[in-house]
Backbone bond lengths (Angstrom), bond angles and torsions (degrees), N, CA, C in turn:
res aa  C-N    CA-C-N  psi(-1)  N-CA   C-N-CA  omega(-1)  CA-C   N-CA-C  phi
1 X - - - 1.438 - - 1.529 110.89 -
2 X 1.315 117.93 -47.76 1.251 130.83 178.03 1.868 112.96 -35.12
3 X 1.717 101.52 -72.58 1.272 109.34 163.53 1.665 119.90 -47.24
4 X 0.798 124.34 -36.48 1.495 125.88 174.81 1.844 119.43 -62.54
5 X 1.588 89.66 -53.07 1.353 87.54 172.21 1.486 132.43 -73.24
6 X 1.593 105.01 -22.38 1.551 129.84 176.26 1.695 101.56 -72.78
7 X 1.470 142.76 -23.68 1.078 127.93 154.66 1.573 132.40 -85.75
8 X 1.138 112.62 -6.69 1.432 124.82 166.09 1.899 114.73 -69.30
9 X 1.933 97.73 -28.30 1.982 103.30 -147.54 1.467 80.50 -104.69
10 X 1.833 95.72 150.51 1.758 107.09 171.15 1.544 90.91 -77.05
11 X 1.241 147.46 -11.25 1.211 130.59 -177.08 1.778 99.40 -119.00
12 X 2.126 102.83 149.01 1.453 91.51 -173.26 2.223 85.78 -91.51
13 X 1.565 79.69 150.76 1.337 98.49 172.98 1.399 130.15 -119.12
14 X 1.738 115.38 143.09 1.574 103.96 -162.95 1.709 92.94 -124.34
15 X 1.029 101.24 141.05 1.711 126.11 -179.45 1.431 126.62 -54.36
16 X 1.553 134.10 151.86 1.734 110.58 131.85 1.392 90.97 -153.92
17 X 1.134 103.95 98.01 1.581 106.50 166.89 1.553 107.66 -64.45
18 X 1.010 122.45 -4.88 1.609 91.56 164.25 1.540 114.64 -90.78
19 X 0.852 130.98 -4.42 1.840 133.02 174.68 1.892 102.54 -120.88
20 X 1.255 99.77 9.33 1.808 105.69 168.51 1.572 112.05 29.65
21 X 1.427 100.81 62.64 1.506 134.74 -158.80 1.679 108.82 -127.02
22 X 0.866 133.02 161.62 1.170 141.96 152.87 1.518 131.20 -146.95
23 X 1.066 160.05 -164.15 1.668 148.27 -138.72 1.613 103.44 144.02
24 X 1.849 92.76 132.34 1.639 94.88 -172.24 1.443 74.38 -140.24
25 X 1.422 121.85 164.62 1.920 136.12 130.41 1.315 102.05 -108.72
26 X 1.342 89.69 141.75 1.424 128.55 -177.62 1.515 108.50 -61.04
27 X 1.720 131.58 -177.78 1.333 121.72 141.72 1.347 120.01 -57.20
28 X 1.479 115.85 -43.84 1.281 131.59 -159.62 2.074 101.61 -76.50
29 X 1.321 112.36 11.80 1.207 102.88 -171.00 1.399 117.20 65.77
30 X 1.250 135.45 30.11 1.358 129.25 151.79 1.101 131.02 -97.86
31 X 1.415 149.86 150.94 1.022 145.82 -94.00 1.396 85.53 -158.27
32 X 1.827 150.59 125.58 1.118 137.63 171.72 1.755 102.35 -134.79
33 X 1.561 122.53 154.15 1.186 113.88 155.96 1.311 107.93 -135.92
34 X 1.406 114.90 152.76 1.225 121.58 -176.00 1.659 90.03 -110.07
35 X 1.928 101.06 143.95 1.649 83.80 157.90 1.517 102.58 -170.79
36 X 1.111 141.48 148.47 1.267 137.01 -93.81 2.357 68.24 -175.20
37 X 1.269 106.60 112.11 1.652 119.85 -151.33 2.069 87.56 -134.86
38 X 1.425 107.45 118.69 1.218 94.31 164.99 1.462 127.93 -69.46
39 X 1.475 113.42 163.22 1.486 114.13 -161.70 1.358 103.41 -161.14
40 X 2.041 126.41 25.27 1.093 128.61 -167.88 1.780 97.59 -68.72
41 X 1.351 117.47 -44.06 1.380 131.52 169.03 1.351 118.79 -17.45
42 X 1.581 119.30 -45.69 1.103 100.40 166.54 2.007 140.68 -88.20
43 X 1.719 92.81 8.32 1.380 111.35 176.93 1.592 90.81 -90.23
44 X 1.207 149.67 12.44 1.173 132.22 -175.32 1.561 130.77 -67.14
45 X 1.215 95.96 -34.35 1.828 111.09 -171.23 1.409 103.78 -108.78
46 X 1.491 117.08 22.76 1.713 116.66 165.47 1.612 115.49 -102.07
47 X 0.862 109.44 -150.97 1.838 122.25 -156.48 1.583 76.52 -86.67
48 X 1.531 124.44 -81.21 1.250 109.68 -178.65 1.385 136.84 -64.61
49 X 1.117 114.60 4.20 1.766 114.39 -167.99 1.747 120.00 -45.02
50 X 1.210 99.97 -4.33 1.736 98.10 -165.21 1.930 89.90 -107.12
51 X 1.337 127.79 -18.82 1.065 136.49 -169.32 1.494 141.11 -96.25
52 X 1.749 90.89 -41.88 1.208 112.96 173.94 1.821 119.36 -75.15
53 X 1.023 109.46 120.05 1.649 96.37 162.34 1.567 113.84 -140.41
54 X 1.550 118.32 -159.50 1.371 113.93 -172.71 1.272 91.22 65.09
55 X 1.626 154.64 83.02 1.814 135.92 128.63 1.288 96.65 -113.04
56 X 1.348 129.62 132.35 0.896 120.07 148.75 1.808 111.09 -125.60
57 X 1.468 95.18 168.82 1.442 101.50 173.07 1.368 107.94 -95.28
58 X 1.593 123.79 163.40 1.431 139.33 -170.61 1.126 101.83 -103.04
59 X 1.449 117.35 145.61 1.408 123.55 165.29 1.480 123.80 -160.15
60 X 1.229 99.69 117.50 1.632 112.24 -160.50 1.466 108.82 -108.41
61 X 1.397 130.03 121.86 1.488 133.52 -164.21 1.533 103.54 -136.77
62 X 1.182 94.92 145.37 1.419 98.19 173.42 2.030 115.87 -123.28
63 X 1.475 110.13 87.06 1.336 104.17 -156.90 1.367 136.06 -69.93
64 X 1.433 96.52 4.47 1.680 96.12 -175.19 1.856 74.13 -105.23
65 X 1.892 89.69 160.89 1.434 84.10 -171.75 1.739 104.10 -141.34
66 X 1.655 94.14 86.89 1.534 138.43 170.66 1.348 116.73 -111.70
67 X 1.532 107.87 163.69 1.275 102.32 175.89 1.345 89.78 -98.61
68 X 1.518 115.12 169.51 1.682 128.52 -178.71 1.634 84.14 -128.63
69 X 1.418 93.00 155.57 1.209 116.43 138.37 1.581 139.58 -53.72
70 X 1.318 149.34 118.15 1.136 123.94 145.71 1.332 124.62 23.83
71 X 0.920 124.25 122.09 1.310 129.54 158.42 1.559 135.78 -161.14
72 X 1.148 116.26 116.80 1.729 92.58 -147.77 1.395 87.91 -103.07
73 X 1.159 157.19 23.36 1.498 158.60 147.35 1.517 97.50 -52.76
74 X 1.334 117.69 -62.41 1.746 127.03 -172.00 1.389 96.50 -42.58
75 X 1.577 136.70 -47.82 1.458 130.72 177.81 1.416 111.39 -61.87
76 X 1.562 113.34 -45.66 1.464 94.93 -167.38 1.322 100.58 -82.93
77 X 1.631 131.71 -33.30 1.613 105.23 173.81 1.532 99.94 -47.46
78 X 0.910 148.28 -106.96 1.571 159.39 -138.27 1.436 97.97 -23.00
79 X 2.072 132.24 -72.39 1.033 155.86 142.17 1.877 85.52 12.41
80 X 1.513 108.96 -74.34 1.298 84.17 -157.85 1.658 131.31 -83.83
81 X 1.335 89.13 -1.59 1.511 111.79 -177.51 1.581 96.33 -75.26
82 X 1.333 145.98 -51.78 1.099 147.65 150.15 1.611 128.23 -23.01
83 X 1.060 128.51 -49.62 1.021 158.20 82.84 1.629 105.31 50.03
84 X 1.767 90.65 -95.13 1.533 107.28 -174.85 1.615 107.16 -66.74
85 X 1.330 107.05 -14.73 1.569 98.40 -175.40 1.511 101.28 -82.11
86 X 1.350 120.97 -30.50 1.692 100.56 -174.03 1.847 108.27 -104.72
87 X 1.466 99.31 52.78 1.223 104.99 176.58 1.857 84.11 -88.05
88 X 1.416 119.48 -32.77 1.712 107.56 174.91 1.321 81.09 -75.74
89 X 1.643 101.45 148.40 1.134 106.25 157.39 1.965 127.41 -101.61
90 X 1.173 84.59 6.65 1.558 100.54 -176.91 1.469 95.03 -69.26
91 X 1.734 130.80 -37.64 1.324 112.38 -154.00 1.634 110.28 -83.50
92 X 1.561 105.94 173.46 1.811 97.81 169.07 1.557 80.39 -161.56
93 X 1.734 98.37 172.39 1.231 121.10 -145.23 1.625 91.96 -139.48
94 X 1.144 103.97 118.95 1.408 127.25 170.98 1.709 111.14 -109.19
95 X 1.910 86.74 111.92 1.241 75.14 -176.73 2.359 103.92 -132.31
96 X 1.388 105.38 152.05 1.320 112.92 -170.96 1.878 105.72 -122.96
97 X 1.692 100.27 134.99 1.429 83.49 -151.08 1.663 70.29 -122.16
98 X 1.852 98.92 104.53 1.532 114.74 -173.95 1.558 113.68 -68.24
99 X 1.250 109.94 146.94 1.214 125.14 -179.67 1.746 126.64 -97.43
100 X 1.323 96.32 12.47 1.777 89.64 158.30 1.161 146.49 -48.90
101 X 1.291 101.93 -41.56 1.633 116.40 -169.45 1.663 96.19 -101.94
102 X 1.212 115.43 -0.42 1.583 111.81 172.63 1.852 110.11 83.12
103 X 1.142 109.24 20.10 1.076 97.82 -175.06 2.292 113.42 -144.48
104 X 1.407 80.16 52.55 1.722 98.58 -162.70 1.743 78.13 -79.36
105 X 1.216 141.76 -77.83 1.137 145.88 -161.44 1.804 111.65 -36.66
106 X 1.328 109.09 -23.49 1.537 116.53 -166.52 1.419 99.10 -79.93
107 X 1.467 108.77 -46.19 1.588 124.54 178.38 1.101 124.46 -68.12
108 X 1.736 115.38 -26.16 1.634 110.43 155.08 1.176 131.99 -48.49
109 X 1.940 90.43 -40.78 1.421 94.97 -163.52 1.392 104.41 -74.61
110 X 1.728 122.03 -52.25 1.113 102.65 163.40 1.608 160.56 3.03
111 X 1.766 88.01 -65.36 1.438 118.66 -173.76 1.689 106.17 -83.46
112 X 1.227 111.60 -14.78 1.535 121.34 -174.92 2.173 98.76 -97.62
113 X 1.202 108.36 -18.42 1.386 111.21 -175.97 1.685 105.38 -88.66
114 X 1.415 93.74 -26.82 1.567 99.47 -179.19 1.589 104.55 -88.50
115 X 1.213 124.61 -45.52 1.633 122.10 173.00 1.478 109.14 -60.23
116 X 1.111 109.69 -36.05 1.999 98.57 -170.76 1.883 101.62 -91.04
117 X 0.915 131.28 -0.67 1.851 130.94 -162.98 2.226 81.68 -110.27
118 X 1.330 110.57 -34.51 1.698 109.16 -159.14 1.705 90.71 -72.88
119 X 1.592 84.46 149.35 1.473 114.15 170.77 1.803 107.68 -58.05
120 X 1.239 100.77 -42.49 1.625 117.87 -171.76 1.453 94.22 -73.11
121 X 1.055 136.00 -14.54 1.702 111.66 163.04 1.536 126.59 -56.96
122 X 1.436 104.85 -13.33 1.595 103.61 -179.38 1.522 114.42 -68.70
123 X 1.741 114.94 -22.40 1.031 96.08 -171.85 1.729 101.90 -152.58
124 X 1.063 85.78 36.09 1.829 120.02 157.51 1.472 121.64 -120.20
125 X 1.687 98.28 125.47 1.648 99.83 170.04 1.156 118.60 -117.97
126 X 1.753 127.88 149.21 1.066 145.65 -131.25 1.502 92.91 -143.07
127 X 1.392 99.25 105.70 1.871 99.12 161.10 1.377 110.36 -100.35
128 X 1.449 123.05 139.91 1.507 122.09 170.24 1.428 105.30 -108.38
129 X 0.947 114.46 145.58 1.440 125.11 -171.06 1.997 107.28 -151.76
130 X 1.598 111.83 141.28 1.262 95.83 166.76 1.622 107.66 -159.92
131 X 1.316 99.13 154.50 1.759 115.58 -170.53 1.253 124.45 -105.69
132 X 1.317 137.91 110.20 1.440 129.85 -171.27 1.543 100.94 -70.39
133 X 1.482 131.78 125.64 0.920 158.22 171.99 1.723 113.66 -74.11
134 X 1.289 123.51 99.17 1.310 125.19 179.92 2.088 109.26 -66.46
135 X 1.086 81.48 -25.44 2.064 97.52 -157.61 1.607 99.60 -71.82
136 X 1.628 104.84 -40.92 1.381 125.27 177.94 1.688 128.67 -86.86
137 X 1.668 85.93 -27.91 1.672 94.02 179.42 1.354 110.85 71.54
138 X 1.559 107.70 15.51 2.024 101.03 176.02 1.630 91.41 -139.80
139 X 0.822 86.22 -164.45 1.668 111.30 -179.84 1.169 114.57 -110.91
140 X 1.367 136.87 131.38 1.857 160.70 -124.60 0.860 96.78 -125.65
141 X 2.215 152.49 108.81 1.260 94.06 172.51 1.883 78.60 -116.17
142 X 2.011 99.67 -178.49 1.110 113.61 -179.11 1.277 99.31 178.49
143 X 1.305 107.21 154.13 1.417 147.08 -153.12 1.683 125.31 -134.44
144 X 1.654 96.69 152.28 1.461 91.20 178.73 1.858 117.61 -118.60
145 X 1.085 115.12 130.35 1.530 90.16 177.02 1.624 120.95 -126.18
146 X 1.025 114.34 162.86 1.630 109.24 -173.90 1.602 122.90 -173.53
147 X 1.131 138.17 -161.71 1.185 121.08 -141.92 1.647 93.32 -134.01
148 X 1.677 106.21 104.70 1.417 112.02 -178.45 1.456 128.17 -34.36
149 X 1.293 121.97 10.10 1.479 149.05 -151.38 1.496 120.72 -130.11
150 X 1.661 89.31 -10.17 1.605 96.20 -165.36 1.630 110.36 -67.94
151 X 1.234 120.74 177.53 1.356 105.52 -169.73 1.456 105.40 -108.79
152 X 1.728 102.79 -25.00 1.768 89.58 162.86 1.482 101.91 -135.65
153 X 1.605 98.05 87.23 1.290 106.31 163.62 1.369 137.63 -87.95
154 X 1.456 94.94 -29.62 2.002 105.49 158.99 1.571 103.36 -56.45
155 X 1.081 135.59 -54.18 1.924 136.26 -164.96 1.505 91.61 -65.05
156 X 1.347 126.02 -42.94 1.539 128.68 -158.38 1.754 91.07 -86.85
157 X 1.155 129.23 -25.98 1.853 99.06 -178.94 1.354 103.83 -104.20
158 X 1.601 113.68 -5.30 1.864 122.96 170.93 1.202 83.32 -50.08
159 X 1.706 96.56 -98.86 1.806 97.98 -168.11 1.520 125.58 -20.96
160 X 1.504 120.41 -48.60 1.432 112.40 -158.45 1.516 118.46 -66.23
161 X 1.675 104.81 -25.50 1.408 134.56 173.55 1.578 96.13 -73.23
162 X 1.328 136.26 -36.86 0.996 122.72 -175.43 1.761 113.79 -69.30
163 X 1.076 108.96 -58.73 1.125 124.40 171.84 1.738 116.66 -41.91
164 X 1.318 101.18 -31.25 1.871 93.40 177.06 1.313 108.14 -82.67
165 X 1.477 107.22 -17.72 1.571 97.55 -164.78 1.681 98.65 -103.46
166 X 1.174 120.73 -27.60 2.152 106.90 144.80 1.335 118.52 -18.35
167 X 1.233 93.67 -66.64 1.601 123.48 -162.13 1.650 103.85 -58.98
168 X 1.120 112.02 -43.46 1.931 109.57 -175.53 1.393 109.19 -113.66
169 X 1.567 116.39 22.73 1.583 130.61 147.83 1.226 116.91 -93.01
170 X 1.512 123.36 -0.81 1.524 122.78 -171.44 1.658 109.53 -88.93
């Protein structure tokens, strides 16, 4: 897989399927990992919790800690690593665009500019979902995505819908 995906990416990329991780350097010498962290745990106490598996959440780091330049290679490596993950189609990607730094709303939008412009929207679906945050005083938002193919994709956006609306009954 590695080789496969390493001829598709402007960056070469090295593996660890045991932490279902991945890691590129940049030109610029930066250092990135992608890694893809289970998170079925939090579907547990919904309609599907006994059923659903494969969610994970996304997580994109950049470990040396410089500023870079621009670079729009760093998107399409990532793009395709994403990509290679919903070649299963069982998996989906839960993702929460945190509000520490005050800027969760920028990253929606982001992440919503990158899902609606991608080729893979034809046969990727995208739940948006969002939580007013007492701790933050704003609103959380986050999303589910997965592979129009999945086999329990009605149980997988029940729950995820279930779960937001827990969350802004509390």
């Amino acid at each position: 897989m590695t080789k496969e995906l390493n001829s598709q990416c402007p960056y070469n990329i090295i593996t660890d399927d045991n932490t279902f991780s991945y890691v590129f350097i940049t030109k610029n010498n930066i250092e990135y990992r992608v890694a893809f962290v289970d998170a079925i745990n939090i579907f547990e106490s919904t309609i599907g919790g006994d059923e659903i598996k494969n969610v994970y959440t996304l997580i994109i780091e950049k470990i040396n800690n410089c500023v870079e330049p621009l670079d729009f290679r760093v998107q399409q490596t990532v793009k395709k690593i994403v990509k290679d993950f919903f070649n299963d189609k069982t998996n989906s990607i839960l993702y929460i665009c945190e509000e520490l730094d005050s800027k969760g709303l920028k990253r929606h939008s982001a992440f919503n500019r990158w899902y609606n412009s991608s080729e893979e929207s034809a046969y990727l679906k995208k739940i948006d979902g969002s939580v007013f945050s007492v701790d933050y005083d704003s609103t959380v938002y986050t999303s589910i995505i997965y592979h129009c193919q999945h086999p329990q994709g009605d149980l997988l956006e029940e729950s995820y819908l279930e779960i937001i609306s827990g969350l802004n009954n509390k």
